[in-house]
N, C-alpha and C positions, 0 to 999 in steps of 0.2 A: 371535583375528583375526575369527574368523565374530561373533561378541559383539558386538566396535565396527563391523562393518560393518551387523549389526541394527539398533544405536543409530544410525547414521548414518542409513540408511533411514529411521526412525522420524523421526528429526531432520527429514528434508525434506519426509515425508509432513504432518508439522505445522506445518513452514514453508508449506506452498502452501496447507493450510487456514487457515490465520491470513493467508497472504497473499489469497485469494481475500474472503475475510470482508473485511478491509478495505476493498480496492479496490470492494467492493461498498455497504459503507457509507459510507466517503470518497464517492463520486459520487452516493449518494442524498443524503447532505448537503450537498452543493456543488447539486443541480436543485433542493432545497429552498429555497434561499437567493436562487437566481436566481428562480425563482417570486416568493419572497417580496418580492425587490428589485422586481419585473417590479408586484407588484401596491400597492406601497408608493409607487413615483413615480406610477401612475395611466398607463403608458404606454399610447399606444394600438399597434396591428398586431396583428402576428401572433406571440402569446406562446410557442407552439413554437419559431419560427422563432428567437426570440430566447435561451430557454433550451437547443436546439440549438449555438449557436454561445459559446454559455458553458461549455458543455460539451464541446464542439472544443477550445477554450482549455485549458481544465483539463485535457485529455488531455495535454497536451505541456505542461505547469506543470512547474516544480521540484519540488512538494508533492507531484503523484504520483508521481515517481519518488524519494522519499524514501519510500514504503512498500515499494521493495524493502532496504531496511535490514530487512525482517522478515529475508531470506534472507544478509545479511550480517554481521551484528552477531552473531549464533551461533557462526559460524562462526570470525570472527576470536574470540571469545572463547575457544571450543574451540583455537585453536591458541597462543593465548596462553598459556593456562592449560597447557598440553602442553610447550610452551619453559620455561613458568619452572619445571616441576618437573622436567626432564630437563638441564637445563643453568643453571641459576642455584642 
């Protein structure tokens, strides 16, 4: 029991590092993009202002919260694999 409660542990400790890494390269390449879009049409203002509020948007996207499948997809796997060897 202490065993799988280790591996569990370990399990999350490296889900929130692989989830943290992402969400921190996910949004530097989402400000990249808006940059690059920002200097590709020639826009004029205020180019913060503009990659600001592309980056409000992408906070609340579908896309970023499909990086918490780092934290889900584990886990249903781990309990799948646990059904089918105990009762299948």
């Amino acid at each position: 029991m202490i065993g799988a409660l280790r591996l569990f542990v370990g399990l999350l400790i490296a889900q929130t590092i692989a989830y943290v890494a992402l969400s921190v390269y996910a949004r530097r390449v989402r400000r990249r993009k808006l940059e690059d879009r920002w200097d590709e049409k020639g826009k004029t203002g205020n180019k913060d202002a503009f990659v600001e509020r592309g980056l409000r948007a992408y906070d609340n996207s579908l896309r970023r919260k499909l990086i918490l499948g780092v934290y889900i997809v584990p886990w249903v796997a781990i309990a799948s694999v646990i059904y089918v060897v105990n009762y299948l």
